[in-house]
C-alpha positions, 0 to 999 in steps of 0.5 A: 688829069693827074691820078693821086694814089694816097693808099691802095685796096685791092681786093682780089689780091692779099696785102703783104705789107704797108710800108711809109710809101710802098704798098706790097702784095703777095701773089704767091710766087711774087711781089707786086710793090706799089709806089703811092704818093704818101711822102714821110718826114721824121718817119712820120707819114704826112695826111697831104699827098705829093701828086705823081711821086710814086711814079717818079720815084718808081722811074728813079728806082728802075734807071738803076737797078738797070745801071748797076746790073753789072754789079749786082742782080735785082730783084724786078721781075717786070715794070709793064702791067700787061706782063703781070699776072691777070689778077693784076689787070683790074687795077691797071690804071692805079697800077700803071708807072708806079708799080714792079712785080719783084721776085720774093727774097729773103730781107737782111735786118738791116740798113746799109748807109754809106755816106760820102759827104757828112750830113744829117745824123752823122754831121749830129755824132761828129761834133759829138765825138769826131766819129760816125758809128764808130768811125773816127773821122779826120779833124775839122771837117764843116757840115756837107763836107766831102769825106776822104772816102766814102763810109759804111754807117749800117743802122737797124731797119725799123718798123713803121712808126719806130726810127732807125738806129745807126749801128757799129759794124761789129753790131751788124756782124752780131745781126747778120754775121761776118760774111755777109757783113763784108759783102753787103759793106763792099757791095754798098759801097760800089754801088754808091761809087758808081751812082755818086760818079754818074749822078755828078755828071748830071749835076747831082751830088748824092751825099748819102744812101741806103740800100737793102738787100735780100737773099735768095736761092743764088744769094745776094740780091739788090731790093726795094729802091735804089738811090731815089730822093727818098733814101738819099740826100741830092744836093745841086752840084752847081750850088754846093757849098760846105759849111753848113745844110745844102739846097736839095733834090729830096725831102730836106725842102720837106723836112725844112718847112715842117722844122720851121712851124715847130711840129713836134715830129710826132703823129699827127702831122701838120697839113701841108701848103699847097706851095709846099707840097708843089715845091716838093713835087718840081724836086723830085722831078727834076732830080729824075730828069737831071739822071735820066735825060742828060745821061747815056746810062749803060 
């Protein structure tokens, strides 16, 4: 029988943050993150659950963090609850699949976007003025068309409720300063390159992300998720075709229905059909599928 998890309470352990998806405790010398099954949209959380998300996009999240930790340390200290602490054991079966005790870091301010193929907000500002957070981009591109080479769009990391807004790279240089502006601008981009190769040999592209990093006593460190259909844009490669939206492995198919009953992107949300919510289900899992089963990851 599936376990839904909407929201948890655990009462012996102290809540350090509620995020859209993810539920944080603090344990002192650790974080335990919680993947529930809430879905967002317009940065609105949904009333309707997506049954076993959490544990998907928790399964996406750890496959890379272990791909990319040639390139860049993690924060997963373990994913197992038998190998968290004993506070933890009383809530093992909601624990279980959808949860990673993570060492505490020090959060940049900000968003890191790259995009690869241009969609969304950066579809929006190119047919405003042929840029993307400052960048100019070549003439004539149509909507879902690939870059010439992938670009850093930073954008601020809002709070829960509030949207995130993209930003100039100057800008973030004034938030965080040069030097790590460079690196995190550098290491956001390898990451994505390495991800966008090994995805598309699975059949997926990923037309963009956002990554976040922390700082720690050795410095940079990779947090929270990585390349999940819930901080990209997963397109079919074999349906791929440019000039206009793409079918997708992510909440675009979300996004898609809530544009079409005219809700007005503020709380409270519509209820959600039961096929809509299954349909965003089978999404996400097989996107997971498609990157775990069909790939020899190193």
């Amino acid at each position: 029988m599936t376990q839904i998890v909407f929201d948890t309470n655990f009462d012996e352990l102290t809540i350090f943050k509620r995020g859209k998806v993810r539920d944080v405790y603090d344990l002192g010398q650790s974080l335990l993150m919680v993947a529930t099954d809430r879905i967002s949209a317009f940065d609105v959380i949904m009333d309707d659950p997506v049954p076993e998300k959490g544990k998907i996009l928790t399964r996406i999240s750890l496959f890379w963090f272990d791909v990319m930790g040639s390139i860049i340390p993690n924060h997963v200290i373990a994913s197992e609850v038998d190998q968290y602490p004993e506070i933890c054991r009383p809530y093992s079966r909601q624990l279980e699949g959808r949860s990673m005790l993570v060492k505490k870091t020090r959060p940049l301010p900000v968003e890191c976007v790259v995009r690869g193929y241009i969609s969304g907000s950066g579809w929006k500002s190119y047919r405003e003025n042929g840029q993307v957070c400052g960048i100019s981009l070549p003439d004539g591109l149509r909507e879902s068309d690939r870059l010439p080479e992938p670009i850093f769009t930073p954008s601020t990391k809002a709070e829960m409720g509030e949207h995130d807004m993209n930003i100039s790279y100057q800008e973030m240089v004034d938030v965080i300063g040069a030097k790590r502006a460079e690196q995190v601008r550098d290491l956001s981009l390898r990451i994505y390159m390495h991800g966008a190769q090994l995805a598309e040999k699975c059949g997926i592209i990923i037309a963009d992300t956002k990554f976040e990093f922390g700082e720690d006593e050795n410095g940079l460190i990779l947090i929270d998720e990585v390349l999940t259909p819930d901080s990209s844009r997963f397109w079919p490669k074999d349906s791929y075709r440019p000039g206009g939206p793409q079918d997708s492995f992510d909440k675009q198919y979300l996004r898609d229905y809530l544009s079409s009953v005219n809700w007005g992107k503020t709380p409270p949300p519509p209820r959600l059909p039961a096929e809509v919510i299954e349909k965003t289900r089978q999404k996400y899992e097989e996107a997971l599928q498609a990157l775990v089963s069909q790939t020899n990851a190193p």
